[in-house]
C-alpha positions, -999 to 999 in steps of 0.1 A, spaced: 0 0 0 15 31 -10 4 67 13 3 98 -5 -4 132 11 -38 151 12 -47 168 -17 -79 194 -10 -97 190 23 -70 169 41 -77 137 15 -54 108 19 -46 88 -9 -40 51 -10 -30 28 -37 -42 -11 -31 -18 -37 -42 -19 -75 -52 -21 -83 -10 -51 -61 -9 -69 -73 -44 -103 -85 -39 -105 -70 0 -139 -53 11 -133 -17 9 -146 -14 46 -119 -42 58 -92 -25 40 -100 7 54 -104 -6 92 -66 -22 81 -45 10 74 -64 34 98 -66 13 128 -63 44 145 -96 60 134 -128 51 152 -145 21 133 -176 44 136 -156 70 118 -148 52 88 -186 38 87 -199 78 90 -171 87 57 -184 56 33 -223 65 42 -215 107 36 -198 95 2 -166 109 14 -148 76 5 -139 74 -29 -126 43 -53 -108 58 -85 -128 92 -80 -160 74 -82 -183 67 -46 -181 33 -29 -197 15 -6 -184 -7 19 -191 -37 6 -169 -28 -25 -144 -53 -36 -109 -38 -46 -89 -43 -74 -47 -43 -76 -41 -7 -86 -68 12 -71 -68 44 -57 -84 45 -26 -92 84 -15 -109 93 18 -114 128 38 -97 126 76 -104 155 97 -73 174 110 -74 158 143 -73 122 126 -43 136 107 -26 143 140 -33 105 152 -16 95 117 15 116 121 19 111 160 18 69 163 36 62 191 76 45 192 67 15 187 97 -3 211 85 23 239 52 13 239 65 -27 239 78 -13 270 52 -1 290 38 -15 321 3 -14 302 17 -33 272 29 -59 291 -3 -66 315 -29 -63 283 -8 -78 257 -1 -115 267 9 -134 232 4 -174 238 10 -185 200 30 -166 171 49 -173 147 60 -156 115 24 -151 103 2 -156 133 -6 -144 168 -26 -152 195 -32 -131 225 -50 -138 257 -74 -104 261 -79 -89 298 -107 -82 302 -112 -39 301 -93 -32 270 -111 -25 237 -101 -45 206 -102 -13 184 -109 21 192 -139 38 199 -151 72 200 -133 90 222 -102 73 202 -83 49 239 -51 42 224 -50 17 249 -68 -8 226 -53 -46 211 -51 -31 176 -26 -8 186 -10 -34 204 -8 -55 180 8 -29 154 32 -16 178 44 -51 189 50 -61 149 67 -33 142 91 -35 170 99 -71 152 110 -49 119 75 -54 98 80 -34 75 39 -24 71 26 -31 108 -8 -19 99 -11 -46 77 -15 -69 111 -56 -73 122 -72 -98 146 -102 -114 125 -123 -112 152 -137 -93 181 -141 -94 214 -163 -71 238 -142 -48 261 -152 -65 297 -151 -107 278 -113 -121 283 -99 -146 265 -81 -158 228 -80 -132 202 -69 -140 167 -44 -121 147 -29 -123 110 9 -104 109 4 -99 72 -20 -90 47 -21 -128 32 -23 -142 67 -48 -118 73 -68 -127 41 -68 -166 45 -77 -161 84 -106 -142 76 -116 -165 53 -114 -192 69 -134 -174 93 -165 -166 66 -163 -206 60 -169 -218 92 -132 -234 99 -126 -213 129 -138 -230 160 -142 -205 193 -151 -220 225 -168 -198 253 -170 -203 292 -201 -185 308 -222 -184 339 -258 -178 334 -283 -173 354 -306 -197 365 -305 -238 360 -304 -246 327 -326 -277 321 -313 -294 295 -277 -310 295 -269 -297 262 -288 -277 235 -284 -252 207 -301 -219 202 -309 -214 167 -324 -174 169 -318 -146 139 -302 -115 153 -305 -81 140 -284 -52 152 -297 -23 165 -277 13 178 -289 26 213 -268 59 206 -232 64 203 -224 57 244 -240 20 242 -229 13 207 -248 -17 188 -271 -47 206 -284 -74 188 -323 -90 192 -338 -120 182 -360 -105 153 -372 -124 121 -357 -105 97 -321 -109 113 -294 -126 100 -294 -165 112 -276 -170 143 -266 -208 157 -250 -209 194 -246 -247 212 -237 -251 246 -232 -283 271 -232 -274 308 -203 -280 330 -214 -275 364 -245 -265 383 -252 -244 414 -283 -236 432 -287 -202 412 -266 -208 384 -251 -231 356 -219 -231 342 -216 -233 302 -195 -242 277 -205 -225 246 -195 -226 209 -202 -203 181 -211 -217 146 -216 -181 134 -203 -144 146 -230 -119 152 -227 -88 176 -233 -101 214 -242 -137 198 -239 -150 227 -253 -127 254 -283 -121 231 -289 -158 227 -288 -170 261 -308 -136 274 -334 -152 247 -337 -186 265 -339 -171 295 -305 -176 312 -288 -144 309 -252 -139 314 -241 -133 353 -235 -95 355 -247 -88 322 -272 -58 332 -275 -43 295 -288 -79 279 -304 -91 313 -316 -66 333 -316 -56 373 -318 -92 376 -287 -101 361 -267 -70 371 -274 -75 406 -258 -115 401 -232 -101 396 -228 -77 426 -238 -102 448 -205 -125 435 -186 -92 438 -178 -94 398 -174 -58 378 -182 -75 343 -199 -101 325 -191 -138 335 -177 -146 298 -142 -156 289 -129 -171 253 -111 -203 263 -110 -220 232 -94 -214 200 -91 -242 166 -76 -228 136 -62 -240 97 -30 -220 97 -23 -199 65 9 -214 59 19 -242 78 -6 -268 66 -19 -277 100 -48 -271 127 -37 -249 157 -55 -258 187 -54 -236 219 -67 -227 249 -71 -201 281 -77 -210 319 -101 -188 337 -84 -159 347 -87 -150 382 -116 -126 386 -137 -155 373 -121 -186 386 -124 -170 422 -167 -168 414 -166 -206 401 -147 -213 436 -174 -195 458 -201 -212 441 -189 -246 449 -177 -241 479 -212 -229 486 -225 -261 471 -205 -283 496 -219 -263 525 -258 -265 510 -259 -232 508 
């Protein structure tokens, strides 16, 4: 990808090469200006203010080697372009090192093991404490040559922990997320819901749609007919008197799959106050747990290059293993 300055009204140019041929024009924008809001670049394609060889694009676009991408950053997002931070300095931080725990890479992949309370990409009020910066600065300090080219092909909410998935290249990134779209990416999920669930195992087979409840909340997802098909399945684990203990997998990847599923069957998510209510929020107080009970413990992958399945996985961090604790000890006392 080659950078050229802003012409009128602070335009960035960008020119897309064979590594970016056949990308979504949304995906390769989120790529190169991890810095910028998501929201951001979603507000600049709907205005029209995102342009593919001088012509308007949507989102869904699909790039060819050669193009000229053009787009319209505000002075401020200039400022954020000029000013990313030394990457080995960052590496060195006391905050890199607690949020940014890498438990598989190689030349073309990496894994990290989220905390829970760091965003995966920025948001509006632009944390540069996020994974995507992260993950750029800790490539570069390697001697990438492009570190924006790095992505995770997936998301997690700021308050789940767990395994995130990462390409270091634009081809890793490309077969990843494809792999992704297919179906050949297998994420396991450890949750507490309220309630006992009845049956032993099950799957919840509910469309989502997305909704926006303003630019604070951000996006939720309902179960609404004219969603997009959504498939969770889950085996319990462990019982308690007012809980169960899950293991959930995800056969697709819609916003809050998972919280909105489970809200649905009625067996919200401990501390999950915005999908469960007062009910669910106050769960969670009473196992003195800031955030939802959800961690990603499970990650099965093809990788890009190596001809073989990764397979990897995440203890409970502490936080949550402490709750699980409680609530058997309590169990063996009949409370």
């Amino acid at each position: 990808m080659a950078v050229h300055p802003a012409s009128p009204k602070n335009r960035t140019e960008l020119k897309v090469t064979r590594d970016d041929a056949g990308s979504r024009l949304d995906r390769f924008l989120r790529r190169n200006f991890p810095e910028v809001p998501l929201s951001h670049l979603h507000r600049l394609l709907r205005k029209g203010n995102v342009r593919v060889n001088a012509d308007r694009a949507r989102g869904d676009h699909r790039l060819s080697t050669n193009d000229t991408v053009s787009l319209a950053l505000d002075p401020s997002e200039q400022r954020m372009r000029r000013a990313r931070p030394d990457a080995e300095a960052v590496t060195k931080t006391h905050a890199f090192r607690e949020s940014f725990r890498v438990v598989f890479e190689d030349a073309s992949v990496l894994v990290a093991d989220k905390p829970a309370g760091i965003l995966v990409h920025p948001d509006e009020v632009r944390d540069e404490r996020t994974m995507v910066h992260y993950l750029c600065a800790h490539v570069a300090a390697q001697g990438m040559e492009d570190p924006s080219r790095a992505a995770f092909v997936h998301r997690l909410d700021r308050n789940t922990s767990g395994l995130l998935l990462a390409g270091k290249d634009a081809p890793a990134v490309r077969s990843l997320s494809e792999a992704m779209r297919a179906g050949r990416i297998e994420k396991t999920y450890l949750a507490l819901c309220c309630g006992r669930v009845q049956r032993q195992k099950g799957e919840i087979d509910l469309p989502l749609a997305k909704e926006t409840e303003g630019r604070v909340k951000g996006p939720r997802s309902k179960v609404s007919s004219h969603g997009e098909r959504a498939r969770t399945l889950y085996r319990i684990l462990d019982a308690y008197e007012r809980f169960t203990l899950v293991e959930v997998r995800l056969e697709t990847g819609r916003t809050h799959q998972i919280r909105a599923h489970l809200e649905a069957i009625g067996h919200p998510l401990v501390g999950d106050g915005r999908y469960g209510g007062v009910p669910a929020h106050r769960a969670g107080a009473q196992l003195r747990l800031p955030r939802i009970f959800l961690h990603a413990c499970g990650l099965r992958f093809p990788h890009p290059t190596a001809g073989r399945t990764v397979s990897l996985g995440s203890k409970l961090p502490a936080d949550l293993e402490r709750v699980v604790t409680l609530l058997r000890e309590d169990r063996e006392r009949g409370y």
